[in-house]
Each structure stands twice: as C-alpha cells, then as structure tokens.
One Martini backbone bead per residue (centre of mass of N, CA, C, O) as a GRO file, in nm:
protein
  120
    1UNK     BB    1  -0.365   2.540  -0.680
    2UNK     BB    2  -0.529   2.426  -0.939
    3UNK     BB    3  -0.775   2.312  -1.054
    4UNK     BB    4  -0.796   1.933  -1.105
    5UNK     BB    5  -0.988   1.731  -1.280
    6UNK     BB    6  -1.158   1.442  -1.292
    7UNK     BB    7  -1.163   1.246  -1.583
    8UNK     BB    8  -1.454   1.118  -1.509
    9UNK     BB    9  -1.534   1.313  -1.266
   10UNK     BB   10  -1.762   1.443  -1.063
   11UNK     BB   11  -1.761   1.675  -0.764
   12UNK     BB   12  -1.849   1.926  -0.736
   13UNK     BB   13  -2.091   2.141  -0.681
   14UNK     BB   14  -2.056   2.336  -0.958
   15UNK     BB   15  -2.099   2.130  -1.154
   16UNK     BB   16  -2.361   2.017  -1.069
   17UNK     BB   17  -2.513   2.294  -1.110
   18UNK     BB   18  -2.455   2.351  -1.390
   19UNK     BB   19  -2.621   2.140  -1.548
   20UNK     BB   20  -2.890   2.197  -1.397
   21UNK     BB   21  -2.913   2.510  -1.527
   22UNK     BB   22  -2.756   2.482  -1.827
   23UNK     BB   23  -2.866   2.201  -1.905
   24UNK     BB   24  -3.005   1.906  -2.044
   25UNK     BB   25  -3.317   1.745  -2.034
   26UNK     BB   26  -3.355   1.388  -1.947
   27UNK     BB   27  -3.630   1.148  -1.868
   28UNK     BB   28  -3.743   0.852  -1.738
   29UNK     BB   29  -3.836   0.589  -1.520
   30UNK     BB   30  -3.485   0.573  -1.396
   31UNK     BB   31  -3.380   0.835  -1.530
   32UNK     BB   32  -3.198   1.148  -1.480
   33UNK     BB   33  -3.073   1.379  -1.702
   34UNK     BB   34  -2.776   1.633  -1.734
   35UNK     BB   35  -2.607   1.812  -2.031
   36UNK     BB   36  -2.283   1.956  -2.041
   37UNK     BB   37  -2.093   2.147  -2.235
   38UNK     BB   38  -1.735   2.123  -2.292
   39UNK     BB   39  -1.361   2.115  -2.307
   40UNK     BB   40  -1.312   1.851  -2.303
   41UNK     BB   41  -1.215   1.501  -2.410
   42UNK     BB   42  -1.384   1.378  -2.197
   43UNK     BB   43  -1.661   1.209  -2.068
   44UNK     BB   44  -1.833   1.340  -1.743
   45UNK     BB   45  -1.950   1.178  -1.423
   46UNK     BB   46  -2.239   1.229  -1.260
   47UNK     BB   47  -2.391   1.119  -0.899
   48UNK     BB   48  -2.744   1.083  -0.806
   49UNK     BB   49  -2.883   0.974  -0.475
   50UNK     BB   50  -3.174   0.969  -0.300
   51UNK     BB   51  -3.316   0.874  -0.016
   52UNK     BB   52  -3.530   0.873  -0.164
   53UNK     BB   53  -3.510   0.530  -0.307
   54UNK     BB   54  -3.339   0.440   0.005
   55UNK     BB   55  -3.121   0.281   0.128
   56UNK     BB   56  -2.796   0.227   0.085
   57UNK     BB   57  -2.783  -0.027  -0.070
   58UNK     BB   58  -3.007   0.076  -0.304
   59UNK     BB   59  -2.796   0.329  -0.376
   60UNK     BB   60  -2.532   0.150  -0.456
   61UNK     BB   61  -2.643   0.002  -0.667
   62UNK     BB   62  -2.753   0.217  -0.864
   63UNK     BB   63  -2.448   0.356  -0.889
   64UNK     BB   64  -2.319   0.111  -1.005
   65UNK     BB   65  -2.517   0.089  -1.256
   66UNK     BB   66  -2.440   0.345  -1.377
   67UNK     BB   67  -2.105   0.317  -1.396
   68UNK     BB   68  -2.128   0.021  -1.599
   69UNK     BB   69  -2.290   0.179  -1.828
   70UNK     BB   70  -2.075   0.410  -1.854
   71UNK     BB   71  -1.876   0.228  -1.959
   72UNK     BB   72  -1.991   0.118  -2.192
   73UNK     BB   73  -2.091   0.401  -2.329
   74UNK     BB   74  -1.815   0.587  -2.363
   75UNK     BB   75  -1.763   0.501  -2.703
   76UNK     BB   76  -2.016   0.662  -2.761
   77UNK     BB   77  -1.959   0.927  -2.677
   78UNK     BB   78  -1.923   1.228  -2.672
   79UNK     BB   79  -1.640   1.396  -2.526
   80UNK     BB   80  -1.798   1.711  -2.453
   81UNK     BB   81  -1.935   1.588  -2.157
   82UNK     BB   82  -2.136   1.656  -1.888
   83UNK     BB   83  -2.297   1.437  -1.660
   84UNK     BB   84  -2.623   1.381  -1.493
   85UNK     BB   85  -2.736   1.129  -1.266
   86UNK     BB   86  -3.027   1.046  -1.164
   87UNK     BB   87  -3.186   0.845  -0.984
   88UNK     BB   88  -3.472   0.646  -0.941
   89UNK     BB   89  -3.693   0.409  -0.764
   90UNK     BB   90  -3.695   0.217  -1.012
   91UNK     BB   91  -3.375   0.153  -1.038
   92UNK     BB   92  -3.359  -0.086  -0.845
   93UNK     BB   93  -3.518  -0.336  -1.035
   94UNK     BB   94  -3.252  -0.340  -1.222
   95UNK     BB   95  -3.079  -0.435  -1.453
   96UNK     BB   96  -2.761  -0.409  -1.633
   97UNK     BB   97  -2.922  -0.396  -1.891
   98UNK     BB   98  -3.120  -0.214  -1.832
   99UNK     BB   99  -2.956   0.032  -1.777
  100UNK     BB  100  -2.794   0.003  -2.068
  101UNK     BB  101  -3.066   0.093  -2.218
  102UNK     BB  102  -3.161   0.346  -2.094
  103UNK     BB  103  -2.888   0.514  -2.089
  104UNK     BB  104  -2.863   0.513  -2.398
  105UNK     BB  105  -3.170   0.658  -2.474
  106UNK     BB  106  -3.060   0.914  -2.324
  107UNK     BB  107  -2.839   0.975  -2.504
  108UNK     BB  108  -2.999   1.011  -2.759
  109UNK     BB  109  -3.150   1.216  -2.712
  110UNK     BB  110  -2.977   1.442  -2.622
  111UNK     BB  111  -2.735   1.403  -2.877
  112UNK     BB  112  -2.427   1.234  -2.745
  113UNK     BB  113  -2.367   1.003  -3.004
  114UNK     BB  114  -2.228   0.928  -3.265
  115UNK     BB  115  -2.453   0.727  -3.255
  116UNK     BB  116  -2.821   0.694  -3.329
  117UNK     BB  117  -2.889   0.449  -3.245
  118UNK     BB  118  -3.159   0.254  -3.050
  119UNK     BB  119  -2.958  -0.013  -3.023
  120UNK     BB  120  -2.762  -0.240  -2.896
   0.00000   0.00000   0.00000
C-alpha cells in the first residue's frame, strides 16, 4: 500500500529531515521553523520541542500552543508548504495569543502569507 500522508501533520522522519536539510530557516526568541514547499493542496505542520525546553507538561504545553497558533493562522498560509516548528525554552512563558503572534510574524518572513500584513 503506498504511503498516504497524514492531511495536515507531519509523521515521518524523512518528511521532516527534508524540511531541515532543503526548507527555509526563520526563527525568533521562541519558535524556529523551516518552511519545504510541496505539491499538497494544504499546508502540513511538524512539531518539535526537545527535552531541553523542560519536562513532559512544559512540552506537551508549548505542543499545545503550537499547534492551537497553527489552527488560527492555517487559513492565512499558501497551501503549498510543510512547517516544522522547533519551539525553543523560552516558548514555556508564551501566552496563548503570544504564540500566534510570533508563529504569524514567522510565517510573514518566510512568505508563506496569502497576506503580507505584520498585524494581527
């Protein structure tokens, strides 16, 4: 049976070694992503966050936040592209609203917006 990837996330690990090795680098004080254009009709997030950032709740937290930012901003993004988002230890303290301000203004650099706005 031929692999059929999952509609909006990322699983395997070549999917996301290609992002790192071949995708776009943007990152701030709390999330690193890398940005791998594709042939998908939407656009598919992968989720990283190492233990240095904490233990499993502050992990499973900052997970959260990602992908909570990634729901709200998915109908502003080109459809065409795999996300991976790295989140880094300062990502712990981030509001809900702070995640989806940073991940929008990451996503605005990389030029994967439909709209180029810096605003929320």
């Amino acid at each position: 049976m031929p692999y059929q990837p999952h509609p909006e996330r990322l699983k395997k690990s070549w999917e996301f070694q290609r992002a790192y090795k071949k995708g776009k680098k943007c990152w701030d004080t709390y999330f690193v992503i890398y940005v791998f254009r594709t042939q998908f009709s939407q656009p598919r997030l992968g989720i990283t966050v190492s233990k240095k950032v904490g233990k499993s709740v502050q992990r499973n937290r900052v997970k959260r936040l990602i992908r909570e930012a990634f729901r709200m901003l998915k109908l502003e993004l080109l459809p065409q592209y795999d996300i991976v988002v790295v989140g880094r230890k300062a990502a712990c303290r981030l509001s809900g609203q702070q995640a989806t301000e940073s991940l929008h203004q990451l996503f605005c650099r990389a030029s994967i917006t439909i709209t180029d706005k810096t605003g929320l």
